[in-house]
C-alpha positions as CSV (number, residue, x, y, z in Angstrom):
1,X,4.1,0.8,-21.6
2,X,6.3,-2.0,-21.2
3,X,6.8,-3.3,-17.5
4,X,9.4,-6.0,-16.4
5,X,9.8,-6.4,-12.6
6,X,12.7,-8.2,-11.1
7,X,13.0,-9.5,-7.3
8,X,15.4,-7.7,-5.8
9,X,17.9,-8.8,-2.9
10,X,-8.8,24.2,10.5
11,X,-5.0,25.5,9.6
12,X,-5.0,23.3,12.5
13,X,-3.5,19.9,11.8
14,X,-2.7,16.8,14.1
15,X,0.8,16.1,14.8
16,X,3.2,14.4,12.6
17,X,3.8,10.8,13.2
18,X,6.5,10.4,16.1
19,X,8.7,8.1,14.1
20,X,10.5,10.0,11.4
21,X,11.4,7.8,8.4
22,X,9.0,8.6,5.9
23,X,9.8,5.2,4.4
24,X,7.1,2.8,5.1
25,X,4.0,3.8,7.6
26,X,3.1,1.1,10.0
27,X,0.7,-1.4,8.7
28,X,-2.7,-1.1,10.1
29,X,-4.5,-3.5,7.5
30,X,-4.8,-7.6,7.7
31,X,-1.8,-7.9,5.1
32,X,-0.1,-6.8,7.8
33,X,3.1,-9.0,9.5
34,X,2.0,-10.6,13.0
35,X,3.4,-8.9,16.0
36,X,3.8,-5.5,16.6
37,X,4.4,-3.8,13.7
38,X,7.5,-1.8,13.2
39,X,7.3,-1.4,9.7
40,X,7.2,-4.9,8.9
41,X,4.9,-6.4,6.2
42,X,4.1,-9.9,4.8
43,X,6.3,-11.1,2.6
44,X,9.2,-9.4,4.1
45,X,11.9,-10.5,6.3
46,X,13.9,-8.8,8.6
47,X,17.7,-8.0,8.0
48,X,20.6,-7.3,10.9
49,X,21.4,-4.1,8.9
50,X,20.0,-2.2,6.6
51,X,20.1,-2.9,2.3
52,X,21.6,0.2,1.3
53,X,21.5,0.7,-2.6
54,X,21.8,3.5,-5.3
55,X,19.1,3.3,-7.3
56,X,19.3,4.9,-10.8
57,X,17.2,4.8,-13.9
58,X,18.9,5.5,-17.5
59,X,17.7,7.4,-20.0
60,X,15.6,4.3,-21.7
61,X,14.0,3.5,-18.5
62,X,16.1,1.1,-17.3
63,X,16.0,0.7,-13.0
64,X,18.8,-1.0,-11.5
65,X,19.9,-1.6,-8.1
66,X,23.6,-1.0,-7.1
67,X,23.9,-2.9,-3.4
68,X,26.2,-1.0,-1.5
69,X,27.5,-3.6,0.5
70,X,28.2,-6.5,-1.7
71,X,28.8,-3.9,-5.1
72,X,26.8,-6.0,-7.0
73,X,24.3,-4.6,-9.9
74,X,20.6,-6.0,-10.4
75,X,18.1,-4.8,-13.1
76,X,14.7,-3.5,-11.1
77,X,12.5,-3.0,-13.8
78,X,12.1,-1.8,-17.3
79,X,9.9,1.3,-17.5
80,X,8.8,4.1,-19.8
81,X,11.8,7.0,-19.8
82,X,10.9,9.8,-17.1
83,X,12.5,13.1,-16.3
84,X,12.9,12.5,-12.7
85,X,13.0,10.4,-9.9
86,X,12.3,11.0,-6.4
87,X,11.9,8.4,-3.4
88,X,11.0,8.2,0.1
89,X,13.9,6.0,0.9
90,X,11.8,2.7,-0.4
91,X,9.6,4.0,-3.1
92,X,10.6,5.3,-6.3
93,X,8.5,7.9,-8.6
94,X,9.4,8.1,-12.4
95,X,7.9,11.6,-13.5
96,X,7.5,12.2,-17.0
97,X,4.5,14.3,-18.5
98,X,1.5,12.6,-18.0
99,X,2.0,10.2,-15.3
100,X,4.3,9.2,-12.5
101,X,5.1,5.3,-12.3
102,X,5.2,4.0,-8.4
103,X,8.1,1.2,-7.9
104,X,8.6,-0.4,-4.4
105,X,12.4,-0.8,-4.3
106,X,11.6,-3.9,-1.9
107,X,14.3,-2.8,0.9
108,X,13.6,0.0,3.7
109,X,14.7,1.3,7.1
110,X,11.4,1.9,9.5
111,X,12.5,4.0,12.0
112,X,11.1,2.9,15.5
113,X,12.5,6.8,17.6
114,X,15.0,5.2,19.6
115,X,16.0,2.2,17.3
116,X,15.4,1.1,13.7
117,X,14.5,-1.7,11.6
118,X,15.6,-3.1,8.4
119,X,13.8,-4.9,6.1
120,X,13.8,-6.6,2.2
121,X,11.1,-7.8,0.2
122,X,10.4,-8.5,-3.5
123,X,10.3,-5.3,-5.6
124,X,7.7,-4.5,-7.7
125,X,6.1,-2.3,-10.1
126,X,2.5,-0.8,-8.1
127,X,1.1,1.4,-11.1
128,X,0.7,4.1,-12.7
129,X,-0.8,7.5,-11.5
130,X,-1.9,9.7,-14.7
131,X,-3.3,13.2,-15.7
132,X,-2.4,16.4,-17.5
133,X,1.3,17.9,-17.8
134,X,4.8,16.9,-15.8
135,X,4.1,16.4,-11.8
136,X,5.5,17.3,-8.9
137,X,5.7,14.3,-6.8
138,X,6.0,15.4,-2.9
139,X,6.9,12.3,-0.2
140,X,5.5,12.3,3.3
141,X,4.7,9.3,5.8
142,X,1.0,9.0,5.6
143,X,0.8,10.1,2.2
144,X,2.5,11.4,-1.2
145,X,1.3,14.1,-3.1
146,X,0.9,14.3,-7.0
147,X,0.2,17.7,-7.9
148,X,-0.4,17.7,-12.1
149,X,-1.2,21.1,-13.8
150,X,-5.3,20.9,-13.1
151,X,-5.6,18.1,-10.6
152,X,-4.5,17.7,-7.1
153,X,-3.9,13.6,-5.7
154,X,-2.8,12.5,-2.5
155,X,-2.0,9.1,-2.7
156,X,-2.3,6.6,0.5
157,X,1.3,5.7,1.7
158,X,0.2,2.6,3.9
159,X,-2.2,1.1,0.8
160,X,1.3,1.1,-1.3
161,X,2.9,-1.2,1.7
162,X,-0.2,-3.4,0.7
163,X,0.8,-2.9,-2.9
164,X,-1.8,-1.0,-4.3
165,X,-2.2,2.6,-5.3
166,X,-5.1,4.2,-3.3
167,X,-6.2,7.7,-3.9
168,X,-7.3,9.9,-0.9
169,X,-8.8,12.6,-2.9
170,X,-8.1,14.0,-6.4
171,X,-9.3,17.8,-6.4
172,X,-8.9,20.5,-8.8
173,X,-5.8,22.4,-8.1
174,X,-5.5,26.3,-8.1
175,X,-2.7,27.2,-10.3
176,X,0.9,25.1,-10.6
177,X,2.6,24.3,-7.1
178,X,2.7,21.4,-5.0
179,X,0.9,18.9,-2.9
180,X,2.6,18.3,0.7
181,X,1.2,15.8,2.5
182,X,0.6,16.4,6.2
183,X,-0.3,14.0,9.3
184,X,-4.1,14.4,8.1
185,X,-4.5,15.4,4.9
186,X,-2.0,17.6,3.0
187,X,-1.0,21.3,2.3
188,X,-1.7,22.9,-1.7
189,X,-0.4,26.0,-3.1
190,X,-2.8,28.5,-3.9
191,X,-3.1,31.7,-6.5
192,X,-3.0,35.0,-4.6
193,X,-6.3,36.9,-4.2
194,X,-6.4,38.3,-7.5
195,X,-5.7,34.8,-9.4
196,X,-2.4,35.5,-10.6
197,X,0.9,33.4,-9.1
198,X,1.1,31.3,-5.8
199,X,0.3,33.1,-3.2
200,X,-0.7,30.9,-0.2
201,X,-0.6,27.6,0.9
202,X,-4.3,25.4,1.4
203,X,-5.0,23.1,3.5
204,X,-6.8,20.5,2.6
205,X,-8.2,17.1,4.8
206,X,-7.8,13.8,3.7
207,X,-11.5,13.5,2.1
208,X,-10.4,16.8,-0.4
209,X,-12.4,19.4,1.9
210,X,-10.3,22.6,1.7
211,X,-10.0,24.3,4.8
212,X,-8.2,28.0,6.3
213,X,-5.4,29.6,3.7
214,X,-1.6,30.4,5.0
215,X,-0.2,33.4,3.1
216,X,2.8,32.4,0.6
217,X,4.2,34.0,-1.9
218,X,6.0,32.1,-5.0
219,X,5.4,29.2,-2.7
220,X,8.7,26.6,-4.1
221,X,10.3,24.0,-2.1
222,X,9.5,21.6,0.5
223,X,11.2,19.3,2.7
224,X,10.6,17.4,6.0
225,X,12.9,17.7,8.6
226,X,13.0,16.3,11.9
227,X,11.3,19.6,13.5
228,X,8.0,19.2,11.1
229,X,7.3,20.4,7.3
230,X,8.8,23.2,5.7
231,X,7.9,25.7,2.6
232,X,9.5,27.9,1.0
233,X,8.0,31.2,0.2
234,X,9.4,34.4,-1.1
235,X,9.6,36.1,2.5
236,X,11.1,32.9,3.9
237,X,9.1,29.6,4.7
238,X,6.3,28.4,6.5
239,X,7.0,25.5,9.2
240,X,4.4,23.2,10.0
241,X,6.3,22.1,13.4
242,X,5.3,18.5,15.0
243,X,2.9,18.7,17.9
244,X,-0.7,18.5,18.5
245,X,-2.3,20.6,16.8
246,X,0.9,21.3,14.6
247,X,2.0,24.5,15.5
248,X,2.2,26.8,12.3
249,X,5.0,29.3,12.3
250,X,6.6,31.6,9.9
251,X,10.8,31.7,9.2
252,X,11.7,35.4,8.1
253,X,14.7,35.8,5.9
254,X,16.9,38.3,7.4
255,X,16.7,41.6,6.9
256,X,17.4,42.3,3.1
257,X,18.7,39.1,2.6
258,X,17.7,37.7,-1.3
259,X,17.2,35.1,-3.3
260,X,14.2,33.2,-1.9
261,X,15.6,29.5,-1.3
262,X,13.4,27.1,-4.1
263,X,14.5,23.9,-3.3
264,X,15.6,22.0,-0.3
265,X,17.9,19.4,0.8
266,X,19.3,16.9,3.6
267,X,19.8,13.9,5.0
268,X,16.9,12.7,5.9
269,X,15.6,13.4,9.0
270,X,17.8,16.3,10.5
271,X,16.9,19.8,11.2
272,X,19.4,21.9,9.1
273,X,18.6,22.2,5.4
274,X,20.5,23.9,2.6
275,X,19.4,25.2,-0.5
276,X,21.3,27.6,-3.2
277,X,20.6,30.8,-2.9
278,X,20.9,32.8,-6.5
279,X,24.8,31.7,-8.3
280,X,27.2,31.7,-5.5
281,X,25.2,31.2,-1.8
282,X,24.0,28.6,0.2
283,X,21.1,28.9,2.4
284,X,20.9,27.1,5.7
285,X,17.9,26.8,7.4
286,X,18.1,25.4,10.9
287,X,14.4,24.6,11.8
288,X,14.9,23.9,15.5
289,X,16.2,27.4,16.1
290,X,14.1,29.1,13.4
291,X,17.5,31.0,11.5
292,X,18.2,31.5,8.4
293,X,22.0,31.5,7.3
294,X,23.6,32.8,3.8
295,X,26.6,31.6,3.2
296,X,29.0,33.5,0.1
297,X,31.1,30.2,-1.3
298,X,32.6,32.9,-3.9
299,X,32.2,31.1,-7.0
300,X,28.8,29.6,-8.8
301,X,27.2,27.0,-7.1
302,X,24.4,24.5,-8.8
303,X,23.8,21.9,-6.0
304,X,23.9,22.3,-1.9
305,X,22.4,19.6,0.8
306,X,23.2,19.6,4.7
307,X,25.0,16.9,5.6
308,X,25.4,16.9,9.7
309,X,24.4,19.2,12.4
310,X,27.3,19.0,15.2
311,X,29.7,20.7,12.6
312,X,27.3,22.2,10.4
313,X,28.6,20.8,6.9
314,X,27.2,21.3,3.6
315,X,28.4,19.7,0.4
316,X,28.3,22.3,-2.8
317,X,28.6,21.3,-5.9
318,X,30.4,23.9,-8.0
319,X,29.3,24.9,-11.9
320,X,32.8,23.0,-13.2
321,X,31.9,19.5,-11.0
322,X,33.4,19.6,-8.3
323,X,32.1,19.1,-4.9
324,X,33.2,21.0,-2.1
325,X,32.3,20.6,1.8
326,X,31.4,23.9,4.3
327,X,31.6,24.3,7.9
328,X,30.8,27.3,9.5
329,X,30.7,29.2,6.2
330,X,34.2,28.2,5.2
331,X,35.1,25.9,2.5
332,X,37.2,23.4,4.0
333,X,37.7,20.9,1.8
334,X,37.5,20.1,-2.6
335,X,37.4,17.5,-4.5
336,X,38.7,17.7,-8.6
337,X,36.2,18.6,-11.2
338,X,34.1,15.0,-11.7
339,X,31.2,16.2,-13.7
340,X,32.0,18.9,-15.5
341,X,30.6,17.0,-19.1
342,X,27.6,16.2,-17.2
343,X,26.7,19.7,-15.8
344,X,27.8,21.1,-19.5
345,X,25.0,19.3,-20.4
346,X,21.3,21.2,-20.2
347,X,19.7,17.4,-19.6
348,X,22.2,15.7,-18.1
349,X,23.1,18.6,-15.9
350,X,19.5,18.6,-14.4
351,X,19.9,15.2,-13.1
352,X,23.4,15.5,-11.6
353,X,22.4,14.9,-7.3
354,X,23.6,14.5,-3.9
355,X,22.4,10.9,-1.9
356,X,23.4,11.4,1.8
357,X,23.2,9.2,4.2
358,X,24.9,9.2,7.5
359,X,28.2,7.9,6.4
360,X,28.7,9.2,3.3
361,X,27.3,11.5,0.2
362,X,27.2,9.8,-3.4
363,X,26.8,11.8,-6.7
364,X,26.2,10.7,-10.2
365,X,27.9,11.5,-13.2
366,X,25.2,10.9,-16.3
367,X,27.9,11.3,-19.2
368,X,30.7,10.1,-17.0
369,X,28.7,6.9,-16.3
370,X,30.4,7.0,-12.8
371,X,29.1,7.5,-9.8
372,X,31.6,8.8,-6.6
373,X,31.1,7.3,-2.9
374,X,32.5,10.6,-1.2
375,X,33.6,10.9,3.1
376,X,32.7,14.7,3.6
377,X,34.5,14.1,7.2
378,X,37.4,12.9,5.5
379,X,38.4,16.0,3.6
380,X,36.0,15.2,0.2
381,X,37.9,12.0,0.2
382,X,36.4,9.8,-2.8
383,X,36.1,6.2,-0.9
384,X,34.5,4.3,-3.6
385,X,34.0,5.1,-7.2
386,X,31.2,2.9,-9.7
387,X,32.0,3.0,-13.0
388,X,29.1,1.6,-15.0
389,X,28.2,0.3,-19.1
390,X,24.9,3.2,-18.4
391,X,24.1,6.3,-17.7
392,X,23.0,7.1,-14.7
393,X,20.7,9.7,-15.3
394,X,18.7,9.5,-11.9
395,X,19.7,8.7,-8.6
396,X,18.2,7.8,-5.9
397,X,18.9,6.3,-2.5
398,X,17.0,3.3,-1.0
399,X,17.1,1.3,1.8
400,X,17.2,4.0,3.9
């Protein structure tokens, strides 16, 4: 592997951690900064706000950094190519089959309930996590999970603000699914009673120990919300809601209501969360008042995220590129077709995401090599648009 780093500017579980940015747990080791903590580390210093950048990786492995303030463009790292990224908002994950390299971006928002901090650091490149098949790679505050096809890993988030990877347990796994990692411990899929597909969720402590089953059919999906831990099943989704002990409550669909929702998506930390439901809906999942909502857009759909809760938006991307923002259902505003090569593209067209944040939503266009700085509350207006000499076959946003 080639590696070049640059700096860069019982089903009972304990509560969730009060402070919900899952982007840097606060450090409870000697390497950690004097004072009180609030996400800080050594080597770090403190910024007035925070270092927003899109993060992408190209289809050689190349990580840059686009800094969303000053526009400039800085080369991360150099790693082996993956087929996904996914981030916590500091660190990155580059899946591939076989392993999943760990990247701390160096810049993060620690989220303090009422206030936040913002910090930058040197990036660097923390390792490699390996074993058999292409992982799912599920974030969480105390912990990440790496779920390969035979083995189940939960990795310790506050060892990788010490810059090392540090294994809680690595178990066999039951079947394909997903690791989630809770306040103590973590959630796994499980095979159904008779060994066939996923059929409930396992919990699991931090030392490996499996503990009381949660049934859950086709178990896909997770996200966390500011209302706790949600998975999707095929009847709905399981909520693991904050409290102490965390409170473990099942979300119906509505009556006759199909498809199951399989993947989730938001900005970061709010309770509504969309996901697309079969070619032309949306799902909206509200986890503080436990309701599902379907939403018919009328035309196929490939993308959906929930983007606000006052006015209930939702950004779709449609199958001919463009993106279009719901309220209340209604489609109220459209942008022109910007990634139509990209989603005519079976590789590229997996990669195509949403970044939100709570300004503004950002998409990337792999064979455009663009990628579009969009104001949702603005009627889709595109604010900013980075044309770049890649492709920008991942995204990812961090700093937040």
């Amino acid at each position: 592997m080639r590696t070049r780093i640059a700096a860069a500017s019982g089903i009972l579980l304990l509560a969730l951690s009060g402070c919900t940015a899952p982007a840097a747990p606060e450090p409870t080791s000697s390497t950690a900064a004097e004072g009180d903590g609030h996400g800080q580390i050594e080597g770090a210093h403190e910024l007035a706000e925070p270092a927003l950048h899109l993060t992408t990786i190209d289809a050689e492995g190349t990580v840059r950094h686009l800094d969303l303030l000053d526009e400039e463009t800085s080369v991360l790292a150099e790693i082996d190519p993956v087929d996904e990224v996914v981030t916590d908002g500091r660190y990155l994950f580059g899946i591939r089959d076989g392993s999943v390299t760990v990247i701390d971006s160096g810049v993060w928002t620690w989220s303090h309930i009422d206030h936040f901090h913002y910090y930058e650091a040197p990036a660097k490149e923390l390792g490699e996590i390996s074993g058999q098949g292409t992982p799912t790679v599920v974030t969480g505050e105390v912990g990440i999970g790496v779920h390969f096809d035979d083995e189940a890993v939960l990795l310790d988030a506050p060892a990788l603000a010490e810059g090392h990877l540090e294994e809680s347990f690595r178990i066999p796994a039951d079947g394909p699914g997903l690791v989630v990692p809770m306040a103590t411990g973590a959630v796994m899929t499980a095979r159904d009673a008779d060994g066939g597909a996923t059929g409930a969720l396992r919990v699991v402590a931090a030392d490996g120990t499996r503990g009381d089953s949660i049934p859950c059919g086709s178990a896909a999906g997770t996200i966390t919300t500011v209302v706790g831990v949600v998975i999707g099943c095929a009847d709905g989704a399981v909520l693991f809601a904050s409290g102490d002990p965390a409170a473990v409550e099942r979300i119906a669909y509505p009556d006759g209501a199909t498809p199951a929702a399989t993947a989730f998506a938001a900005r970061e930390g709010r309770p509504r969360v969309a996901a697309v439901a079969g070619s032309t809906g949306v799902w909206v999942l509200d986890t503080r008042a436990r309701s599902w909502t379907l939403q018919d857009v009328g035309e196929p759909i490939v993308r959906a995220v929930a983007i606000d809760d006052a006015d209930g938006r939702v950004l779709a991307l449609t199958a001919d590129g463009a993106v279009l923002v719901l309220a209340g259902g209604e489609v109220v505003a459209r942008t022109e077709s910007l990634v139509a090569a990209s989603l005519a593209d079976s590789e590229a067209a997996d990669a195509v995401r949403f970044v939100v944040d709570q300004n503004r939503a950002y998409l990337n266009g792999p064979l455009e090599q663009t990628m579009w700085e969009i104001d949702a509350a603005d009627g889709a207006r595109i604010a900013r648009t980075f044309d770049t000499a890649f492709a920008p076959l991942h995204l990812a946003g961090t700093g937040r």
